[in-house]
Residue, then its C-alpha position, 0 to 999 in steps of 0.5 A: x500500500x502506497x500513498x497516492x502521490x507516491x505511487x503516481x510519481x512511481x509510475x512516472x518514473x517506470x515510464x521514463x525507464x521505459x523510454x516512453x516519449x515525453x508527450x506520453x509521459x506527460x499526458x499520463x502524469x497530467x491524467x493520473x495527476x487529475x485522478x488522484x485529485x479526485x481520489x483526494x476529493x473523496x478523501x481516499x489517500x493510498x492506493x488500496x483504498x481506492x475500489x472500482x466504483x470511485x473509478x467510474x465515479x471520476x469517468x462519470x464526473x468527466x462527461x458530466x463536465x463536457x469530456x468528450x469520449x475520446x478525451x474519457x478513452x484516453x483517461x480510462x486509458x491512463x488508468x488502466x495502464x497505471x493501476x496495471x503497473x500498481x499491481x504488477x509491482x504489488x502496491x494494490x492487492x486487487x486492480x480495481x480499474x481491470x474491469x472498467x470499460x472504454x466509452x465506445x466512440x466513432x473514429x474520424x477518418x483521417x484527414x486527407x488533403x485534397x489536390x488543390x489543398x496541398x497544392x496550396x500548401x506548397x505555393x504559401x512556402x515557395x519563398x519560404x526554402x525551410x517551410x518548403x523543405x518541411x511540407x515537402x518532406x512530410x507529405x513525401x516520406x510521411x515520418x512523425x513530426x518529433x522525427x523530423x525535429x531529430x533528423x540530423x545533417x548526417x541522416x541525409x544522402x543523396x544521388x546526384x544522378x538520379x536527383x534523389x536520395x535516402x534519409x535515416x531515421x534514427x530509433x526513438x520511443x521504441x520505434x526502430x531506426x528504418x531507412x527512407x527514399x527520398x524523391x526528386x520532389x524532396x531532395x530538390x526543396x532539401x538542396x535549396x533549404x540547405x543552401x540557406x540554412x543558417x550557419x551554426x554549429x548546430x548539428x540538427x537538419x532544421x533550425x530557426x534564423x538563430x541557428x537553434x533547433x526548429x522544435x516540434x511546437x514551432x513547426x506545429x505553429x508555422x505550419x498552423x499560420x500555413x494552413x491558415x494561409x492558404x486556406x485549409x481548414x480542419x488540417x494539422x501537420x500530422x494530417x501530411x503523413x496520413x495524406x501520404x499513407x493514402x497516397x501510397x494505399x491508392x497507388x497498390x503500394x504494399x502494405x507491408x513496405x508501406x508499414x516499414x516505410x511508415x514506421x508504425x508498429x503493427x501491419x493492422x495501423x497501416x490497414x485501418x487506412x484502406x476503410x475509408x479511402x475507397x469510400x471516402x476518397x476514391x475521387x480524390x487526388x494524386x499525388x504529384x512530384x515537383 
């Protein structure tokens, strides 16, 4: 038996020793945070006093304040995934959230840009060399924006001859290193943006005017004025990998490259695409190359 804030901050550092990214540390720790104040409320101090009920009195209070159930999925997440952790390691005798059930909720499709979206993308970054490079690479080889912050000077290669390349992806949060195509579209917008590329001892592919590393909120919010700009709306960055698994998944690209390419885990995330593209995008786009 543990007090609370004991336990909570237990399993923070079980995530950190399990090399979990720091957005999924944080938005556990910011959940687990909000139940144990919870708990607190109902003056339940350690962890063998809290009983199934009191969860699914947290859970109830969530959508009574307007949660929105994917928002409760997570958190009923967050719970199961830190009372699981309490009795693997025996700080409860009994897991009281083993039975508590996800509020089931409808999947949005992914967004997928249309022709004339991503067209417009790239004609707000023409004079921009590193928005240029940024847009290009994400809608061409689809990686993660936290990989794209993490793309060192050395992960890129390129052939002269065939106005292309390759990019290494380095491992991180358990996903493993994998190496990237890239096309002419891409190596082309990377050539001008390295022409220009601030001079720094800063060793990180994409930096700001002052030589720093262009972090994942900046590239958030850049690309944010992007969409604006060119009047794209309901989009983010993220929706530029889906744009390309759709892509790929249109032109018969096999799933299980497609699945390498796109890092993802397990085969079933790369298949959850095909649903709705057929339906939902058969008349859509193709994808161009510069």
């Amino acid at each position: 038996m543990l007090p609370l804030k004991e336990a909570h901050q237990k399993f923070i550092n079980y995530l950190k020793e399990k090399d979990r990214s720091l957005a999924t540390i944080l938005a556990y720790g910011k959940d687990i945070d909000q139940l144990v104040q919870f708990f607190f409320q109902l003056e339940k101090n350690r962890t063998n006093d809290i009983k199934k009920e009191d969860i699914e009195a947290f859970m109830a209070k969530l959508q009574n304040e307007g949660y929105t159930l994917k928002s409760i999925s997570r958190k009923t997440n967050s719970t199961k995934t830190f009372f699981r952790f309490l009795r693997i390691n025996e700080f409860v005798t009994d897991n009281p959230a083993a039975l508590i059930s996800h509020p089931r909720f409808e999947t949005p499709p992914p967004r997928i840009l249309s022709q004339t979206e991503y067209r417009a993308l790239r004609d707000v970054c023409r004079n921009d060399t590193r928005m240029a490079a940024v847009v290009e690479i994400l809608l061409q080889t689809g990686i993660r924006i936290g990989e794209l912050c993490q793309i060192r000077l050395e992960d890129l290669r390129f052939a002269e001859k065939k106005k292309a390349g390759e990019l290494f992806i380095r491992p991180q949060h358990n996903h493993p290193e994998r190496t990237i195509p890239l096309n002419s579209a891409v190596a082309a917008r990377l050539k001008e943006y390295l022409e220009s590329r601030p001079k720094t001892k800063e060793n990180t592919l994409f930096v700001t005017k002052t030589g720093k590393p262009f972090l994942v909120r900046n590239i958030r919010s850049a690309m944010d004025r992007c969409f604006k700009i060119a009047g794209i709306k309901d989009a983010k960055v993220n929706d530029l990998r889906h744009t390309f698994i759709a892509h790929h998944l249109m032109k018969g690209t096999s799933l299980i490259i497609l699945s390498k390419i796109a890092g993802h885990k397990r085969l079933a995330t790369t298949e959850k695409y095909l649903k709705h593209i057929q339906s939902a995008y058969k008349n859509t786009f193709k994808l161009e190359e510069l």
